[in-house]
ZALUM-992807 format. One line per 8 residues: number of its first residue (from 1); their letters; for each residue z, y, x of N, C-alpha, C, O, CB. Coordinates in steps of 0.001 Angstrom, whole numbers, plus 500000, padded with zeros to 6 digits. Glycine has a CB too. Example, Ala and Ser with C-alpha at 12.3 -4.5 7.8 and 13.67 -1.06 7.14 Angstrom:
BEGIN
1 = AS = 507800,494310,513190,507800,495500,512300,507800,496700,513200,508465,496681,514236,509046,495527,511308; 507080,497750,512850,507140,498940,513670,507870,500030,512900,508039,501138,513409,505725,499402,514084
// end
This chain:
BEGIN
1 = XXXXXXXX = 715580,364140,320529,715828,364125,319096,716205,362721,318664,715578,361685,318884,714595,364622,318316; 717145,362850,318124,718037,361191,317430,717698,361041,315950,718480,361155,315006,720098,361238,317430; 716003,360681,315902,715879,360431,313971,716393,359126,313752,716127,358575,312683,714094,360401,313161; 717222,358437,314762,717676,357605,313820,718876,357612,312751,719341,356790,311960,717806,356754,314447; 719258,359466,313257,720267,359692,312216,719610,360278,310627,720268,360312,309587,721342,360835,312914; 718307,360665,310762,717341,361323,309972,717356,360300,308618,717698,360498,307452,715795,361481,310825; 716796,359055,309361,716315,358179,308207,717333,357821,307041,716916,357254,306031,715846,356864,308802; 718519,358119,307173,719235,357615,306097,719296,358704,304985,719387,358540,303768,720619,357167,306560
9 = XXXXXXXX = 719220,359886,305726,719864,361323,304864,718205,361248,304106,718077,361209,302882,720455,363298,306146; 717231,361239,304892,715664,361120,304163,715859,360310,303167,715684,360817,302059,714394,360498,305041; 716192,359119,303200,715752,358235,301840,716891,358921,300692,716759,358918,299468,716023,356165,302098; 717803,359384,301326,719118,359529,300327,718528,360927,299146,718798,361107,297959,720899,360105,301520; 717526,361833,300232,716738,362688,299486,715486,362101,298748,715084,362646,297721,716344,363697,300353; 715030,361285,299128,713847,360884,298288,714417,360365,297027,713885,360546,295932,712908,359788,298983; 715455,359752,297204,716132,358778,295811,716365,359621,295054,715868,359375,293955,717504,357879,295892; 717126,360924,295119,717958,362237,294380,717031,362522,293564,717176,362456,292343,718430,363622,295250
17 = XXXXXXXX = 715514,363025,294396,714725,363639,294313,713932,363401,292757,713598,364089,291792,714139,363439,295499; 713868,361835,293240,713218,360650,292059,714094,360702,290993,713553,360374,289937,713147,358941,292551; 715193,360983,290908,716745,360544,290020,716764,358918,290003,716899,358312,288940,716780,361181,288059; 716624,358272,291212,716607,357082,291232,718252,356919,291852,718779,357498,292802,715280,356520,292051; 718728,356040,291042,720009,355989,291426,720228,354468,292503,719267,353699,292542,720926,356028,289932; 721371,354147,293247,721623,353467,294349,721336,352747,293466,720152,352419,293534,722734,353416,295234; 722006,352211,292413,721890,350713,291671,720598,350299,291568,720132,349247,292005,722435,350636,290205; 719958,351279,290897,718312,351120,290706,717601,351069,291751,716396,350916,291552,717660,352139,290017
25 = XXXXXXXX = 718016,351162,293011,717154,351321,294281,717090,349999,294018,716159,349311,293599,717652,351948,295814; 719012,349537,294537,719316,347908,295066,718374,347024,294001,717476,346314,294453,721281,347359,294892; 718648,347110,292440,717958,346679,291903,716529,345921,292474,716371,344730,292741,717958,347519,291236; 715493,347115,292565,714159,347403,292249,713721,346471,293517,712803,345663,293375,713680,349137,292182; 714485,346625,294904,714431,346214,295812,714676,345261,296416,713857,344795,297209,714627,346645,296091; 715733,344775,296230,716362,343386,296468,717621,343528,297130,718521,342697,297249,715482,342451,297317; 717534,344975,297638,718926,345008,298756,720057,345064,297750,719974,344970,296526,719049,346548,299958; 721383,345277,298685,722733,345419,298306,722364,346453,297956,721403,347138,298306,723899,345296,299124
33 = XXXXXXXX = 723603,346685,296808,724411,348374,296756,724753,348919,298156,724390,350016,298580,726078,348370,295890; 725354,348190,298690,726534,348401,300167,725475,348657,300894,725186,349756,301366,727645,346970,300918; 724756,347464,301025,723448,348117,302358,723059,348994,302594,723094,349553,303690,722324,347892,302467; 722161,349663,300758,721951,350875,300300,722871,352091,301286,722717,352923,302180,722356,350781,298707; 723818,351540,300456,724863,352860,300881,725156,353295,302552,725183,354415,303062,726478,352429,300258; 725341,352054,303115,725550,352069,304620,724023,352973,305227,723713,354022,305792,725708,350176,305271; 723486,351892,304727,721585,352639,305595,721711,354560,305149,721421,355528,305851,719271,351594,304145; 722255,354505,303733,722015,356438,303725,722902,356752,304278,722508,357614,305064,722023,357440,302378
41 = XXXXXXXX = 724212,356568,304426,725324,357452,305387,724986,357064,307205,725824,357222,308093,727291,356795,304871; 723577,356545,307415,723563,356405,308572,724641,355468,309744,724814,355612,310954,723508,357570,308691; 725243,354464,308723,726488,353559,309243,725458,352383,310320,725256,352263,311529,727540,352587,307560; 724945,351578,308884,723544,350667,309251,722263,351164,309498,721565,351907,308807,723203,349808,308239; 722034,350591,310702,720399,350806,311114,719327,349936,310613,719142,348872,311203,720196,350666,312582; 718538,350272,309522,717854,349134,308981,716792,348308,310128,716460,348658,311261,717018,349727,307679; 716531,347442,309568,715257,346696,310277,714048,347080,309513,714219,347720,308475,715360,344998,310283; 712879,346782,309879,711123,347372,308985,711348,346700,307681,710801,347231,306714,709205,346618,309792
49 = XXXXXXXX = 711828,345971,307541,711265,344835,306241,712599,345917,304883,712254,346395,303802,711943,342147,306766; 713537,345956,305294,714469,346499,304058,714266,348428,303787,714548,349052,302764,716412,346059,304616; 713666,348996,305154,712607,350183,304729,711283,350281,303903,710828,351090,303094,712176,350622,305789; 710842,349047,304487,709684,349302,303630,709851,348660,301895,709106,349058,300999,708357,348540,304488; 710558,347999,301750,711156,347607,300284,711527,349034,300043,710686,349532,299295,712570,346380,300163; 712450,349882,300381,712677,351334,299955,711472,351861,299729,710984,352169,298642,713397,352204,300925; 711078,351939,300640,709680,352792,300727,708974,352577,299640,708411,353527,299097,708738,352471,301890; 708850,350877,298967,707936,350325,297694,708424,351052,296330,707826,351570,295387,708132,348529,297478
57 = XXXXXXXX = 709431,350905,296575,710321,351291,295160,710131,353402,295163,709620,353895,294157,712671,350523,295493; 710550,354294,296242,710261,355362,296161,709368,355890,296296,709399,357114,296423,710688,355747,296509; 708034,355091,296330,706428,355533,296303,705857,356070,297411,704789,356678,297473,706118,356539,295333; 706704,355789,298377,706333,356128,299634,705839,355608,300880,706499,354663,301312,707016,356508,299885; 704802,355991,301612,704460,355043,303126,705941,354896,303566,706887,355293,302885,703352,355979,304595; 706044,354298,304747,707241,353960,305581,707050,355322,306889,708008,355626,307601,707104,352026,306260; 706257,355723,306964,706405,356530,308238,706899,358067,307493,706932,359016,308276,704731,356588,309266; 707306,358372,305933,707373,358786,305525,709349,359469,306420,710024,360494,306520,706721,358147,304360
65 = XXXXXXXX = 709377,358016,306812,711410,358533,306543,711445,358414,308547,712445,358165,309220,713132,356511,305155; 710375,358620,308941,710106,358989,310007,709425,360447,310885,709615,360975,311980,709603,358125,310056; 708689,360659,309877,707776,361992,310393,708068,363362,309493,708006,363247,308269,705987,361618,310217; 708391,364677,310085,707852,365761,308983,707024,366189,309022,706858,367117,308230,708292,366690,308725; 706173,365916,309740,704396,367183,309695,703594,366288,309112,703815,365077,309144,703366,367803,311505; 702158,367069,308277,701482,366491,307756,699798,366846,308602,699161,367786,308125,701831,366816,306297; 699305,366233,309559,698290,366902,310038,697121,365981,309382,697196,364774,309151,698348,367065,311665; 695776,367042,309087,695031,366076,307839,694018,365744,308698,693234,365077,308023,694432,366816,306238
73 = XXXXXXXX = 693659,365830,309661,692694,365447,310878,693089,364862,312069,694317,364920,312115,692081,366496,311343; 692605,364292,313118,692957,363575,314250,693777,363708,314771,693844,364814,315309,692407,363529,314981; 695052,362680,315023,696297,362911,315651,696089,362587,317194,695216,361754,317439,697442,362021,314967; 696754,363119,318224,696191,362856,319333,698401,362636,319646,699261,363321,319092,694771,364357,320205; 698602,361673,320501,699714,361581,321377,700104,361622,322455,700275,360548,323033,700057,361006,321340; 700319,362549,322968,700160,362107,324476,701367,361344,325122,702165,360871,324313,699922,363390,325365; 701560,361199,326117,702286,360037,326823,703658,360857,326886,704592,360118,326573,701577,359472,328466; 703991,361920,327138,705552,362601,327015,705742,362791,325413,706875,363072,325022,705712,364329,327908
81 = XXXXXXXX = 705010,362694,324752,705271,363108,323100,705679,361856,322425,705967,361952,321232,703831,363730,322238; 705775,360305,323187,705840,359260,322747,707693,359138,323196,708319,358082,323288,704571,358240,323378; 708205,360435,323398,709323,359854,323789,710943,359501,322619,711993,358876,322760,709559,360845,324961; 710404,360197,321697,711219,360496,320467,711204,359009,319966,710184,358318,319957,710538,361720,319335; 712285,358642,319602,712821,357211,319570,713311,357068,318284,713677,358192,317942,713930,356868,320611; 713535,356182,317284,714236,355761,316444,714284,354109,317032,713414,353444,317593,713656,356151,314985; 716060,353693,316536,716047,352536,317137,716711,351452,315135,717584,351680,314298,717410,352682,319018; 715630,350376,315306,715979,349755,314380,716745,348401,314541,716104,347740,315358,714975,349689,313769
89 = XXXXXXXX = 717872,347684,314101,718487,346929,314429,717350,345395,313774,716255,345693,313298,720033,347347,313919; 717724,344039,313829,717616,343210,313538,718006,342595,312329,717376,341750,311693,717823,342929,314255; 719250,343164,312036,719852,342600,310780,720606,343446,310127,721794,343297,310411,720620,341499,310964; 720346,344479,309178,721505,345538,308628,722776,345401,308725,723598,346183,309202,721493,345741,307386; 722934,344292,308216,724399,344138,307946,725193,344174,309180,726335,344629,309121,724696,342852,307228; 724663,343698,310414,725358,343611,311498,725210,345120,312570,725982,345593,313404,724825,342217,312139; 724368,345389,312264,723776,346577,312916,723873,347034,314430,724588,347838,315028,724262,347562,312244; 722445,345844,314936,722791,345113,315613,721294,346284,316390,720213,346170,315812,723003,343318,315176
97 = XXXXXXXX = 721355,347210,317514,720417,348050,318272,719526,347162,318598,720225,346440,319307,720918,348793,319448; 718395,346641,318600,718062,346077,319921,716336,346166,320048,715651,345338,320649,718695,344405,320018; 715879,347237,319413,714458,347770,319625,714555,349067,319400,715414,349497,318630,713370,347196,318762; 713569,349987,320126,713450,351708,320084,712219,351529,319653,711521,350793,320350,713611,352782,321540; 711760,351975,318730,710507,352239,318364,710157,353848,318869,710910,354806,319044,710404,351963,316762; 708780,353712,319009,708321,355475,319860,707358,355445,318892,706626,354465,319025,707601,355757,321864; 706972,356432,317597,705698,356419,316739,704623,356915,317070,705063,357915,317637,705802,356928,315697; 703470,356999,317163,702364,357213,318197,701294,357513,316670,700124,357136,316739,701943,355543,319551
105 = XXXXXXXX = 701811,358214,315323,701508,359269,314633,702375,359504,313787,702102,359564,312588,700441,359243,314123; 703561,359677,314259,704190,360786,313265,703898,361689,312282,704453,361844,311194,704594,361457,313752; 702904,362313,312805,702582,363906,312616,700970,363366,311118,700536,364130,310255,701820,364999,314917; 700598,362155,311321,699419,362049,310527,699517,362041,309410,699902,360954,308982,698761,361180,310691; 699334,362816,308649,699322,362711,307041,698558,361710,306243,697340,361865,306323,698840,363902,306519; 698898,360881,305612,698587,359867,304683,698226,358627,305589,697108,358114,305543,697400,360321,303678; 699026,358266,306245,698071,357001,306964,698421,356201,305911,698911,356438,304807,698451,356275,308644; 698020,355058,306556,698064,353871,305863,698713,352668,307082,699188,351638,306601,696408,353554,305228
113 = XXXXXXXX = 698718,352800,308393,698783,351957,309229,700038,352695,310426,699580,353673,311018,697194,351645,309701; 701202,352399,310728,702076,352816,311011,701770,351896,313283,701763,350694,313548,703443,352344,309549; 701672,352531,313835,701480,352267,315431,702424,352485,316150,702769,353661,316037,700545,352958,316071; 703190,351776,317036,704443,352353,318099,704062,351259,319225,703517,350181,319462,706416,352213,317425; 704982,352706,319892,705381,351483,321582,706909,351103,321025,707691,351860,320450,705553,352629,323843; 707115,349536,321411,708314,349774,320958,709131,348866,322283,708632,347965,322958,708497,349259,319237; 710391,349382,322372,711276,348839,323940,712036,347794,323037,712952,347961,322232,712607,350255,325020; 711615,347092,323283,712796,345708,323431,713884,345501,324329,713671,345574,325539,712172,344510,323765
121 = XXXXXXXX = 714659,345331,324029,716268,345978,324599,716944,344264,324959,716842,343328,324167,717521,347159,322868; 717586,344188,326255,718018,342825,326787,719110,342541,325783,720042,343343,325839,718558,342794,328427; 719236,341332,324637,720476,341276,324387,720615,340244,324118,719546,339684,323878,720963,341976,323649; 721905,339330,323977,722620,338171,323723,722370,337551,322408,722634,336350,322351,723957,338434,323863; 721874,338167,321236,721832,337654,320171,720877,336254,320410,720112,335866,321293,721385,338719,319185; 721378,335721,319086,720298,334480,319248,719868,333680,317907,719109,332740,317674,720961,333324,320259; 721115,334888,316788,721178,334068,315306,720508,335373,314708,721089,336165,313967,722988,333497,314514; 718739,335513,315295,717920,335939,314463,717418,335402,312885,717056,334292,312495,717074,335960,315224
129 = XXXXXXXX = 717569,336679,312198,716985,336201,310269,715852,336953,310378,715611,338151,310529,718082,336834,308543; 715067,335710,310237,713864,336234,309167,713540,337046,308178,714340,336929,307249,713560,335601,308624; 712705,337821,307981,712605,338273,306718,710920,338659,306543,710071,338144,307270,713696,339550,306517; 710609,339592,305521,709368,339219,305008,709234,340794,304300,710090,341440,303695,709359,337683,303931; 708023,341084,304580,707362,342129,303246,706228,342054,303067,705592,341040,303353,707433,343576,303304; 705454,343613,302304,703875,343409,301941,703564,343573,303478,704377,343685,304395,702999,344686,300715; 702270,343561,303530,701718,344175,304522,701104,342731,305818,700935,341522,305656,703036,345365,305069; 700904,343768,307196,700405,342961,308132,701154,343355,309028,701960,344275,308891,699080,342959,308418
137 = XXXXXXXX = 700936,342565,310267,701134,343496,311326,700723,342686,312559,700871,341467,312640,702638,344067,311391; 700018,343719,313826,699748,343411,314936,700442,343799,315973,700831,344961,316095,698782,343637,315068; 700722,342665,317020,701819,343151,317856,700948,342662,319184,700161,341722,319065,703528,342419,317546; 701132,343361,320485,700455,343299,321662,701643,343320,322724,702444,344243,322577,699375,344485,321790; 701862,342466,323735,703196,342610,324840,702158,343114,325683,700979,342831,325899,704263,341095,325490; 703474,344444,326326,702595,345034,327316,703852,344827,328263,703820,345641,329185,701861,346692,327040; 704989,343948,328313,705441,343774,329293,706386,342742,328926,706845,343083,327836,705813,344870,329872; 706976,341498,329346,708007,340937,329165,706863,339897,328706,705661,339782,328945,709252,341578,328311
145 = XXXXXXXX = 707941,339095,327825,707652,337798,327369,708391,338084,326201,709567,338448,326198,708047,336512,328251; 707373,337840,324785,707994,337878,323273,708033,336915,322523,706982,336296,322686,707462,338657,322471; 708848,336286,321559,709035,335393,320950,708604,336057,319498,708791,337199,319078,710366,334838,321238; 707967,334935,318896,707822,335432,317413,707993,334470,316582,707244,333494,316623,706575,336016,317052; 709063,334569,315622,709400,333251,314661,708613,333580,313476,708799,334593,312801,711110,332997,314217; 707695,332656,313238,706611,332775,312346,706723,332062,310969,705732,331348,310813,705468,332300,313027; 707585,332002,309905,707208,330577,308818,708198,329632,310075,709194,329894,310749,704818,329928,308551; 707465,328671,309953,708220,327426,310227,707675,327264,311895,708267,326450,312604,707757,325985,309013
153 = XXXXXXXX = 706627,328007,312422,706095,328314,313905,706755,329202,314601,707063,330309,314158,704793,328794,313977; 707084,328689,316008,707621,330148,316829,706220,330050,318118,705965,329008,318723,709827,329956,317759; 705599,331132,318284,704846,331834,319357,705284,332771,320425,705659,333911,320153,704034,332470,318798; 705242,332313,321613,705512,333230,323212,704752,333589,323447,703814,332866,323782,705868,332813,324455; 704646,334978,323427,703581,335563,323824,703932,336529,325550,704957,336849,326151,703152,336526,322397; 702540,336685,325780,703041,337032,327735,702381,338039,327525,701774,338269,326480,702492,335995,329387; 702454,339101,328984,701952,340007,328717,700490,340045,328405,699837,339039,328682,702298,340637,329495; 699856,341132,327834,698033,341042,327528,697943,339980,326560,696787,339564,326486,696907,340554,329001
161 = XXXXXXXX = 698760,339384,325780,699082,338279,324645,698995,339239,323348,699536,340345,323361,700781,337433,324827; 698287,338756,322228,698700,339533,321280,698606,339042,319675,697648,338272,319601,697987,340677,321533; 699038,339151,318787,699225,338437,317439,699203,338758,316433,700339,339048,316058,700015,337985,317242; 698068,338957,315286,698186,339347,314022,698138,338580,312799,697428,337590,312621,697437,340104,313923; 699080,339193,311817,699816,337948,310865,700069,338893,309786,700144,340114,309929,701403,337052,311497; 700233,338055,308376,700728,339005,307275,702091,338511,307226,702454,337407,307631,699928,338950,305780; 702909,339513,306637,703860,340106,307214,704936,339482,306144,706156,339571,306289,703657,341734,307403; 704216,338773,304938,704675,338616,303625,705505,336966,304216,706552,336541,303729,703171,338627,302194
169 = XXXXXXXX = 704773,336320,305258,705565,334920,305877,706548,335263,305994,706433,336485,305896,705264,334239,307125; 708032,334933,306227,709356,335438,306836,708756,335224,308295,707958,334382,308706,710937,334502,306406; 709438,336317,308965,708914,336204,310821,710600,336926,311439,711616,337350,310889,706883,337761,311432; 710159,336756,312759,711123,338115,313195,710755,337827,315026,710670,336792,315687,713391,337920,312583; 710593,339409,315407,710381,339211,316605,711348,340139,317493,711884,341242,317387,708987,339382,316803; 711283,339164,318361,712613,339569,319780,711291,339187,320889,710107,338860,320807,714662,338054,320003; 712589,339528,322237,712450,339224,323613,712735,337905,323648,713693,337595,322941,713269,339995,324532; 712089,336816,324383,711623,335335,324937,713357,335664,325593,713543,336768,326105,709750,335054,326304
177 = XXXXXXXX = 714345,334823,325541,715847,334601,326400,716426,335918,326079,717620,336025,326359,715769,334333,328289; 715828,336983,325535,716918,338067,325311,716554,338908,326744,717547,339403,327277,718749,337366,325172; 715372,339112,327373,715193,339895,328045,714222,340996,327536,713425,340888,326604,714953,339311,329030; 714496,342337,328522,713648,343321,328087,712189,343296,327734,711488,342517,328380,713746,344089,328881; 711849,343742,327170,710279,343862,327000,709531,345063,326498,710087,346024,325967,709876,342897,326128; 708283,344957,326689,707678,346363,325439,706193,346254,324807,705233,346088,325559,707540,348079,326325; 706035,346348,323460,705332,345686,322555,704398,346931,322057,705006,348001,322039,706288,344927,321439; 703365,346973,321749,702713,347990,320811,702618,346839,319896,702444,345633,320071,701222,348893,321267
185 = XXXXXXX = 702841,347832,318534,702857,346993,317284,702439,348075,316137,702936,349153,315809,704442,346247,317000; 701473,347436,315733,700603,348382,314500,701594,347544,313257,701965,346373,313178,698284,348030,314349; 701803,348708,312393,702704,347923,310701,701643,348282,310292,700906,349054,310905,704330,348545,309664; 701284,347548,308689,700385,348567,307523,701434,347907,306267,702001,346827,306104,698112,348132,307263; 701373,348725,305782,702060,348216,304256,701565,349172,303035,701890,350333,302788,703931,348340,304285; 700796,348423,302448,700173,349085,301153,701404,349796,299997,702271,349359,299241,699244,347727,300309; 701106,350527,300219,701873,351748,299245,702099,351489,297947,702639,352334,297234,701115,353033,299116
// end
């Protein structure tokens, strides 16, 4: 299953839904019109930070434009059910692949705290942007070597390395040289 074609047509329904119009999204949010528009026709692949600004403005968690089931008791995942992928780029505008996120509760109704394995993908980039939202987040390398540009700090983390930070600093995290890696990373972003 390819929800990374899901997420655009989802928000494009949540907005309708609201009678929140593109302008008023971009507005409310900070993004472009264009961005807007690209991320719902599924052109641009957003990064976490310009979803969850959507997400603020349409009253919604972020795992919202990810999951359809609502289960109101213990989510359990097992290791083949982690295979369903959405892949988020680095920078919208460029729309640029280079992480698969695997959600490890989709299916949970009302969380509050969003969990994935996520594959870090080998690539050449190197003119990573920062950016920033509410929230926290904890990230754990379970393989590779990760770089994390923190504020005005960058941290390498190795495998069994792990780092929690609010999320509101500008950061952005890749692979250490642009090699593969794979991260569990808990989001939370207050609703």
């Amino acid at each position: 299953m390819d929800t990374s074609k899901i997420v655009g047509e989802k928000i494009k329904a949540l907005r309708e839904d609201k009678t929140i119009t593109i302008e008023e999204l971009s507005q409310r949010s900070g993004l472009a019109v264009e961005q807007i528009e690209r991320i719902e026709k599924n052109i641009d692949i957003p990064s976490l930070a310009p979803l969850i600004k959507i997400a603020r403005v349409l009253g919604v968690r972020l795992g919202t434009f990810l999951d359809d089931q609502d289960e109101v008791g213990p989510v359990v995942c097992r290791k083949k059910e982690a295979k369903d992928a959405i892949s988020f780029s680095n920078n919208a505008i460029h729309s640029r692949k280079h992480m698969e996120y695997h959600s490890l509760s989709k299916s949970k109704a009302d969380r509050h705290m969003e969990p994935f394995i996520i594959d870090v993908m080998p690539t050449e980039d190197s003119d990573f942007v920062l950016s920033s939202h509410e929230g926290e987040e904890f990230i754990m390398v379970m393989e590779g070597v990760m770089e994390i540009s923190y504020g005005k700090h960058t941290y390498l983390l190795e495998e069994g390395d792990s780092i929690y930070y609010d999320s509101i600093v500008p950061h952005h995290v890749h692979a250490y040289e642009g090699q593969a890696a794979k991260i569990l990373a808990v989001v939370y972003t207050p609703v």
